[in-house]
N, C-alpha and C positions, 0 to 999 in steps of 0.2 A: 023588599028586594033592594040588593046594595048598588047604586050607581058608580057606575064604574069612572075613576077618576083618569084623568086629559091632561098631560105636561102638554101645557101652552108652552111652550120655553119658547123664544123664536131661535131659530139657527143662525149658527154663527156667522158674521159677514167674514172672519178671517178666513184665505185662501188656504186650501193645503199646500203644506210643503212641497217644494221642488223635489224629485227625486235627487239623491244627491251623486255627482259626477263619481265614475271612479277616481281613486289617486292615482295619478301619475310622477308619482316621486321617483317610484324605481325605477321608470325611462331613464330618467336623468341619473341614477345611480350606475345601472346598466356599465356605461362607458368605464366609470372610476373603477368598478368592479375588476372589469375584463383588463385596463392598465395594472391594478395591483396583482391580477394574477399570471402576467407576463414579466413584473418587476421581482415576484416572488419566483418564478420559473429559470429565470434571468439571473438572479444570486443564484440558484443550486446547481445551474448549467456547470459554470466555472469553480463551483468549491468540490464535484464532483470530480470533474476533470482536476484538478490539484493535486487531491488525494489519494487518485487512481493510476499515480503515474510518478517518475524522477522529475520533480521537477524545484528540490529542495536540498541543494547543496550546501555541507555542514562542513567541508573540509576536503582542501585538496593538498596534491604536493606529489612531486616528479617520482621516476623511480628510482629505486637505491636510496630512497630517501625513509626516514621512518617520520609516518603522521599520528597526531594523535588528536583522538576523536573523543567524542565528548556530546550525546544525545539524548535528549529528553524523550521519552515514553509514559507510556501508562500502563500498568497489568493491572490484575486483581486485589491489589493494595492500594494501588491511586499510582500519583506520579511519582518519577526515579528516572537515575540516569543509566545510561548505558555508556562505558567508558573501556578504551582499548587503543592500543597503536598498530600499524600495521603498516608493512613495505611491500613493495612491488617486485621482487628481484627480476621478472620478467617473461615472457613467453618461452614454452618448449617450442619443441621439433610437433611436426604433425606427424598424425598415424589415421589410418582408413579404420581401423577398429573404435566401438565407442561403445561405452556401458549405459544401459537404461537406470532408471530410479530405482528398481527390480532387481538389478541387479545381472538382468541378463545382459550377454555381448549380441553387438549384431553392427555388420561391417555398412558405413556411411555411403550414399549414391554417389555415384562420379562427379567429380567436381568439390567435394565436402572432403572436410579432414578433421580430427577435432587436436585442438590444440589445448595443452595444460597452459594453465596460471599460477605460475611459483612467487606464491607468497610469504611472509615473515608475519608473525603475531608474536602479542606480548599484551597481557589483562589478566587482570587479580583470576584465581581460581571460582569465583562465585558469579563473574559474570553471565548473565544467558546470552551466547552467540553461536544458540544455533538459528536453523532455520536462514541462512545470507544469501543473498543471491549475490552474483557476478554478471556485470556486464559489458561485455570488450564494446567497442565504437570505431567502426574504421576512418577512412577519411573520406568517404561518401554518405557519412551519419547513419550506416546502419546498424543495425544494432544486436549482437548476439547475445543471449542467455542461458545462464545456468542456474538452478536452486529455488526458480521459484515454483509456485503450487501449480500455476497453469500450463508449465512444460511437462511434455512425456517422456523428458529425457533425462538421465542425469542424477546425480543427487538432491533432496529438497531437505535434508536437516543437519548433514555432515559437509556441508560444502568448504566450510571456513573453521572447522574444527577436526582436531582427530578423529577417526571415527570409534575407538575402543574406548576413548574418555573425551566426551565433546561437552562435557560439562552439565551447569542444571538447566531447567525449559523455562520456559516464562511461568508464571503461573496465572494460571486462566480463570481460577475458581480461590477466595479466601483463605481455605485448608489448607492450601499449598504455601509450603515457604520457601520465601526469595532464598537464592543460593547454595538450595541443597539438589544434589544428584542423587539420581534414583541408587534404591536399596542395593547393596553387594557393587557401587560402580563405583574406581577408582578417581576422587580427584581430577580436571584437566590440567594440563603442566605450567607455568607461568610461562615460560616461551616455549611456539611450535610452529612448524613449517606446514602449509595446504598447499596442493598441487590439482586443485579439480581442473577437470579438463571443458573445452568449450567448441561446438561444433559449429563449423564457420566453412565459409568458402574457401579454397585453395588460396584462391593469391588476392587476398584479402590484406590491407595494408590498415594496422589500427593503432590509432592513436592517442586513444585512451580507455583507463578500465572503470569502471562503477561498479560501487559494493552498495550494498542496500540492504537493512532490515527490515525496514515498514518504508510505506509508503506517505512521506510523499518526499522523507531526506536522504541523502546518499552523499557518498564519501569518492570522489577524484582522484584515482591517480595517474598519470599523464605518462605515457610511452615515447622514447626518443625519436623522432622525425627521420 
């Protein structure tokens, strides 16, 4: 019969280990965390607000005066400029009648009138100027509009151009090429006159107009006091 063998070994005197602490690194990161993402918050606050609004004047000059402008973009090719002059000849007469984007009429609520903007243009035929807005400024800084996407009123792609030949679009997608108008459209003219109209308060005193393509430049032209 096998005798069965006995580790004498003696045990060990070394203690176990401590259990060991958690880390507390990320207490201390914690703080740096929540500052970088209020400094990150903090930049897009203001580049948001910039972009969203006039707040990038590229060119001004009184009226009766001819300005010429001169602005960088970007379509579907990369960068380019957008180049044109334009005058102010001045404000029409009011009328209580006013045209939607639609095309339909329908007569302004008391107190409102809409007033044209007789303007003078002059840009090579291949420029894209459609799509402009207008915007008068009285002399209590408020502000009327016409042409852009978020009004229900008005024109949003003929405002500053003929509308039977308002020329070629930006182009949004590669395919498309700078400078050409759609199939069977005639050419825009190298010089034309716009009169879009802008619906404003009766006795409204303004003294200044703003053109705008994108956001965030626009073009000045300054009304006589």
């Amino acid at each position: 019969m096998t005798t069965p063998t006995i580790d004498a070994t003696e045990p060990s005197s070394t203690p176990p280990p401590s259990p060991r602490r958690p880390s507390r690194w990320w207490m201390a990161a914690v703080p740096v965390a929540i500052v970088a993402m209020l400094a990150a918050n903090g930049y897009r606050a203001p580049v948001f607000w910039y972009q969203s609004g006039l707040h990038h004047e590229i060119a001004s000059g009184d009226a009766n005066t001819w300005v010429q402008v001169s602005e960088n973009y970007t379509d579907a090719h990369g960068d380019t400029t957008r180049a044109y002059s334009v005058r102010l000849v001045g404000l029409g007469g009011a009328d209580t009648a006013y045209t939607q984007k639609f095309g339909d009429d329908f007569t302004l609520k008391d107190g409102m009138v809409a007033r044209t903007v007789n303007l003078d243009f002059s840009a090579d035929p291949t420029q894209p100027l459609k799509n402009c807005a207008l915007t008068l400024i009285d002399d209590q800084g408020r502000e009327y509009r016409v042409g852009t996407i978020f009004d229900d009123i008005g024109p949003t792609t003929t405002v500053c151009v003929p509308e039977e030949t308002p020329g070629p679009s930006l182009p949004i997608v590669s395919t498309q090429r700078r400078g050409v108008v759609d199939k069977g459209e005639e050419p825009r003219p190298r010089e034309w006159s716009a009169s879009p109209a802008v619906a404003v308060p009766e006795d409204a005193r303004f003294v200044e107009m703003r053109i705008s393509f994108e956001y965030p430049d626009y073009v000045t032209l300054r009304l006589p006091r």
